[in-house]
N, C-alpha and C positions, 0 to 999 in steps of 0.2 A: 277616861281621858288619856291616860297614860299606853292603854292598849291602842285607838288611836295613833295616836305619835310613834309606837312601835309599826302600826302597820303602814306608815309614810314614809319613815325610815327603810322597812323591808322592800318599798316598792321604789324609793329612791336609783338604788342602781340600775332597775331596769329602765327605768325613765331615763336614766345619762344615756344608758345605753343606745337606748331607740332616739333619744334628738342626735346623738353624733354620728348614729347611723344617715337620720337624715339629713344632717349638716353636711357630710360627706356625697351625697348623693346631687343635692342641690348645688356641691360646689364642682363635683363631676359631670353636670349636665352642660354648663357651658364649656366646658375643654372638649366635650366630646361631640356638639356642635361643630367647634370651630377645629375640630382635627376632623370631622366628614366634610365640614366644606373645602377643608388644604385635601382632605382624599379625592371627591366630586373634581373641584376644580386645576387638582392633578393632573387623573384620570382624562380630561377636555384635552386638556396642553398637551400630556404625552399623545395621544389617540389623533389631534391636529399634525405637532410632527411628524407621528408615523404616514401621514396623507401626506404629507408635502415630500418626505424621505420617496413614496411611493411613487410621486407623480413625476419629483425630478430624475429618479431613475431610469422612470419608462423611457423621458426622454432622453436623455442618455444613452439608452439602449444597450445599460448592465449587462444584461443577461445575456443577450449576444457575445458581448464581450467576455463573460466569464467561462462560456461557451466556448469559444474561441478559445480562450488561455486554459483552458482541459478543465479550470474547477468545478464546472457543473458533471463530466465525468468525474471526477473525485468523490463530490458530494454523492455521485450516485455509486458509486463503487462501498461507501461510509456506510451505504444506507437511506440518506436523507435524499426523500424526491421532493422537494422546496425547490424552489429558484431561490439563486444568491441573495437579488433583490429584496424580497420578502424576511429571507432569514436574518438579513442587516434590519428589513423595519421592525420587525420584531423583536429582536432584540434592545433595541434603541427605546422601545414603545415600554417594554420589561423594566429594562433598568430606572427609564427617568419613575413609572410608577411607583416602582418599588423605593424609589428616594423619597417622593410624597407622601408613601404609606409608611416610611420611617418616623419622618418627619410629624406627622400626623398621630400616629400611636404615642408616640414622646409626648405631644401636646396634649394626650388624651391622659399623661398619666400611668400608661401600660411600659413602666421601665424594661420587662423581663421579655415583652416582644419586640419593643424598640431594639433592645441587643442584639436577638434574635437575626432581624430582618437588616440590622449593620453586617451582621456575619457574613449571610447572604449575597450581601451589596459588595462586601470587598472579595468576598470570592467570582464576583461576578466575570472582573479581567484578569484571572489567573484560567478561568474557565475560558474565555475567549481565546487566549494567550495559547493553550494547550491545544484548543481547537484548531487555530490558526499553523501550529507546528504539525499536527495530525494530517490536515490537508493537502497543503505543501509538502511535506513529508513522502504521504502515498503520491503523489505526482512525479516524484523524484523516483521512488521506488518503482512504480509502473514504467520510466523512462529506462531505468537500469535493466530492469527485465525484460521488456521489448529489445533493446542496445545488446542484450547478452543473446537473447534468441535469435535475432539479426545473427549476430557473430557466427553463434554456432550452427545454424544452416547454412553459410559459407563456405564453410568445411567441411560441410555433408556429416555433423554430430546428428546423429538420429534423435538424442535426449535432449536436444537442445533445447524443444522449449517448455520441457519439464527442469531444467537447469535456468531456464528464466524466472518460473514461478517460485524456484527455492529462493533464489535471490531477491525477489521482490517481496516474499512472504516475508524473508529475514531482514531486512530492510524497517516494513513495517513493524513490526515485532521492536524493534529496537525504539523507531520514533515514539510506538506506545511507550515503550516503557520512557523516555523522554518527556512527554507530555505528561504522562503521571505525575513524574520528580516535580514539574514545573508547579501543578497544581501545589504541591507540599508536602505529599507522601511521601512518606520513605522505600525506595526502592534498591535498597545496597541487595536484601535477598533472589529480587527478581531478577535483577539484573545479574548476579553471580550465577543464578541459576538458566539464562537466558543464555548467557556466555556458553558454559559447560554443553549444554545443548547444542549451539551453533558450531561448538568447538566439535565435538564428537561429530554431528553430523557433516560437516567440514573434510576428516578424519577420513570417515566413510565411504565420501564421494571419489577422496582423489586414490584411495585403493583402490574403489571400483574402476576409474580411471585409468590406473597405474595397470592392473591386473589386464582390462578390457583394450587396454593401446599398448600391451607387450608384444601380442600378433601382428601388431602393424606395423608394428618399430620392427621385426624380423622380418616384414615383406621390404618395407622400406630399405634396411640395411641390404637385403640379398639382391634387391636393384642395380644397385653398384655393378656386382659381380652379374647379372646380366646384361647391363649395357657393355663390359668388358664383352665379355664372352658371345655374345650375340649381337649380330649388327641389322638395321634396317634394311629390308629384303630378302632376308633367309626363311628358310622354310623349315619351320619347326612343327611336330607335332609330339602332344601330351594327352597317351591314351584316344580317344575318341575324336579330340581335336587337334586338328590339322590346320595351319594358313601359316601366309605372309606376316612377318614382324611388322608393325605398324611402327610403334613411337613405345619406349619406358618410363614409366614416370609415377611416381609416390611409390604405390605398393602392387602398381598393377602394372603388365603390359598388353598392351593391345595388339592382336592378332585380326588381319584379313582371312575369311575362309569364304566359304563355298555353302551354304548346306543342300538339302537333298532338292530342292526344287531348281539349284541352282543358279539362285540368287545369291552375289555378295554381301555379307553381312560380318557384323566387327564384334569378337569376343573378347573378352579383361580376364585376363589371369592373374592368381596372384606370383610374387615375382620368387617366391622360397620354391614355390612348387614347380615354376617354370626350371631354378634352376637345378634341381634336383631330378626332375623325370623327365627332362624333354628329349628329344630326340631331335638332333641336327639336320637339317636336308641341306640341299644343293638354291642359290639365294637365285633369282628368278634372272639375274645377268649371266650368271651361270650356266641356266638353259638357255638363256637367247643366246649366249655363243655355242654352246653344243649343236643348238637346231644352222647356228651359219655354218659351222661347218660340215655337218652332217649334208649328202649330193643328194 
């Protein structure tokens, strides 16, 4: 008898154990019911408004429009071949599920993914936020660099629009790093580092500039002294070339000649060499009074 009672004793805690397993189970079947029907019935709602975001769009005609205002070029320059349209329903369709499936996992009793999926949810418009800076950003950046390479074929810069894409690359470079801070990262090192890079390569260009437009700045200045010294209509020749002064101006002048078929045609010298090696003639008024007076 006593052996018995020992053995209902020894079998005691396992009996607690398997009824509050299954007390637990039968109390988790209805929370996990009614968080798949807030999931189900979520799921309907968000996937409905993404159909109506969809529909009112088309009429609309978004995408024309985003088209239009350059962000469908952005989106595709980024990467993303989506139309705007779709990437708004989508995302709309994303988030409100993702509040259902919070919502729903809490009800079901799953504390540590309910967290989870809040994390998620509030990083959701820090990620939109950053996106939003990202794309406008590069529109901005592609404006400037277009605007820079304009400029410098103006001026006849040969790098001009290798001096576009620096600009627009560093541009973008910086709004990345922008957009990161916004999400929450810390970017005090990229950014120091982003600097020192742009700073050096900055550095770099305007020697090569400096060095590459010292030749010009010496035709340039030696202009002067040939508008002094030389006037429209004399006849100069430098070595092989021979003609009429045409007009001076920047760093070249422009000469009338002759060449061998005897056709006229217009040469650019530059103005240091003009005025160093040229050789003086007689200005073509010159010869026409020579020839009146000559019987």
């Amino acid at each position: 008898m006593f052996q018995e009672e020992g053995n209902e004793m020894a079998f005691q805690p396992v009996l607690d154990s398997l009824r509050q397993i299954f007390t637990q189970i039968l109390a988790f079947i209805p929370n996990f019911v009614n968080g798949l029907i807030i999931l189900i019935v979520g799921y309907l709602i968000s996937a409905l408004i993404r159909r109506i975001l969809r529909f009112a769009f088309h009429h609309i005609r978004l995408a024309l429009l985003a088209e239009r205002a350059g962000i469908t070029n952005a989106l595709g320059r980024l990467g993303v071949r989506v139309p705007l349209p779709e990437v708004i329903a989508q995302i709309v369709f994303f988030f409100l599920l993702l509040s259902f499936a919070t919502s729903a996992v809490r009800l079901m009793g799953l504390a540590a993914v309910a967290t989870l999926l809040e994390n998620v949810l509030n990083f959701i418009p820090k990620a939109i936020s950053a996106a939003l800076i990202v794309i406008f950003g590069s529109m901005l950046a592609h404006f400037l660099g277009n605007t820079i390479t304009s400029v410098g074929q103006s001026v006849n810069i040969t790098y001009s629009r290798v001096l576009g894409k620096i600009i627009e690359y560093t541009i973008v470079a910086f709004i990345i790093v922008l957009a990161v801070s916004t999400v929450g990262i810390d970017t005090t090192i990229l950014t120091t580092s982003l600097t020192l890079i742009v700073a050096s390569a900055g550095l770099a260009i305007a020697l090569t500039f400096a060095l590459g437009a010292r030749e010009s700045a010496r035709h340039v200045i030696a202009g002067v002294y040939v508008r002094q010294t030389f006037q429209p209509g004399q006849q100069v020749q430098l070595g092989e070339y021979k003609g009429t002064i045409l007009t001076t101006a920047g760093a070249y002048t422009t000469l009338e000649a002759t060449n061998e078929a005897g056709t006229a045609t217009t040469i650019s010298l530059p103005n240091a060499l003009l005025l160093q090696s040229a050789v003086l003639g007689q200005s073509e008024t010159g010869e026409a009074a020579q020839d009146q007076e000559t019987p």
